[in-house]
C-alpha positions as CSV (number, residue, x, y, z in Angstrom):
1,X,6.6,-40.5,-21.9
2,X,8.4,-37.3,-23.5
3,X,8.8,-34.3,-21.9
4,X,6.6,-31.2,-23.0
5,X,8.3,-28.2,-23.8
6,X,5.5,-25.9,-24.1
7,X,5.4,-23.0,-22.1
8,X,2.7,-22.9,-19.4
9,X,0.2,-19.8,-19.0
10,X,1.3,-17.5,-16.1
11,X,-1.3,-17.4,-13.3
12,X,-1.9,-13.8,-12.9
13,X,-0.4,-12.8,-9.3
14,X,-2.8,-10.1,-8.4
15,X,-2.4,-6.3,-7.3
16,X,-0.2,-5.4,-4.4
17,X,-3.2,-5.8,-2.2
18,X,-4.3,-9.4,-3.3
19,X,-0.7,-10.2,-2.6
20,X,0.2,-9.0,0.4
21,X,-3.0,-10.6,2.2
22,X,-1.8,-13.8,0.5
23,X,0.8,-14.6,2.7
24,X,1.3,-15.4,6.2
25,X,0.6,-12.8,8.7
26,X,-0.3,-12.6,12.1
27,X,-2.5,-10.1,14.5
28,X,-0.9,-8.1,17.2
29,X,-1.9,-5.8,19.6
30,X,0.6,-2.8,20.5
31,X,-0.4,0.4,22.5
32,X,-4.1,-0.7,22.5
33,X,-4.2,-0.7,18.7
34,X,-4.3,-4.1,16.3
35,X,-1.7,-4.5,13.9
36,X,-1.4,-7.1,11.0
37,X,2.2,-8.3,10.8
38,X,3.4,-10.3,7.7
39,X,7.1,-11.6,8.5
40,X,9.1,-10.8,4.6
41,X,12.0,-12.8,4.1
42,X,15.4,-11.8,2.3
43,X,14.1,-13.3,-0.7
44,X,11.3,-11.4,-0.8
45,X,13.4,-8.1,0.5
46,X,13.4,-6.2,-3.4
47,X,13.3,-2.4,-2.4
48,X,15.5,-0.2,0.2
49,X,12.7,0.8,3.1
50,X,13.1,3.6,6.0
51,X,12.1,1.5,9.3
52,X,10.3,4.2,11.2
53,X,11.2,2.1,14.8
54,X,15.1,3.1,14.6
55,X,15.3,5.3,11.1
56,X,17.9,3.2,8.9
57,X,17.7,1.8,6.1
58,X,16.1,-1.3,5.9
59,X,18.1,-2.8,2.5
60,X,16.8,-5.1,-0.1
61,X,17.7,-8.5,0.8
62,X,17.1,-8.3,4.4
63,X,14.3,-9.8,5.8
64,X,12.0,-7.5,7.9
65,X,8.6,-7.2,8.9
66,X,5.4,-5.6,7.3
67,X,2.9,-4.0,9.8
68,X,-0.5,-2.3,8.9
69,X,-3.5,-1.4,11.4
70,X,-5.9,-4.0,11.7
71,X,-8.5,-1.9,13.4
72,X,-8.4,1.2,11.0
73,X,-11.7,3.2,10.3
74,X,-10.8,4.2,6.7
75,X,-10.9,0.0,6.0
76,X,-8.5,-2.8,4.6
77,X,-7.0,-0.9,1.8
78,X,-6.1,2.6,3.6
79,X,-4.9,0.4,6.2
80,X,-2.6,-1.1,3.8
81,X,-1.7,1.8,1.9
82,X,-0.3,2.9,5.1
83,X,1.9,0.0,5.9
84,X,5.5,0.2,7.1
85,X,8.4,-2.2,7.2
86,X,10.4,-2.4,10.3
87,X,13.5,-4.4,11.2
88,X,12.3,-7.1,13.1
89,X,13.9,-6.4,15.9
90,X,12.7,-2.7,15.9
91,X,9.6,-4.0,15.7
92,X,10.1,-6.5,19.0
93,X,11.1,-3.7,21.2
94,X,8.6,-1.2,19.6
């Protein structure tokens, strides 16, 4: 059978939001708060971030850590409005 060469449809990918509840993510608990964490990897890594655990740079390309509060009063999309990347190792020791 011949291969097709027409092109396919694109699936629409969603806001930022959609996205970023999309992928894996775990539920932590730190200094009697809930987090969401979502691991990124390098791939992923597009933008330059400021990891509040240490202050550097985290750089595009390096894969880090996304965490949000999971128990925030102002619900799901303030919480992840506010959302920080960390290294992960910041985030280990934080």
């Amino acid at each position: 059978m011949p291969r097709s060469n027409r092109r396919r449809p694109e699936q629409p990918r969603g806001d930022g939001f959609e996205r970023m509840l999309a992928g894996w993510k775990r539920t932590e608990t730190r200094r009697g708060s809930s987090w969401t964490v979502q691991p990124i990897s390098a791939a992923q890594a597009v933008k330059d971030y400021t990891c509040p655990g240490c202050g550097r740079t985290v750089a595009a390309g390096t894969a880090h850590v996304v965490a949000w509060r999971a128990d925030g009063v102002m619900g799901d999309a303030a919480d992840l409005a506010a959302r920080r990347h960390w290294h992960t190792a910041c985030w280990r020791i934080a």
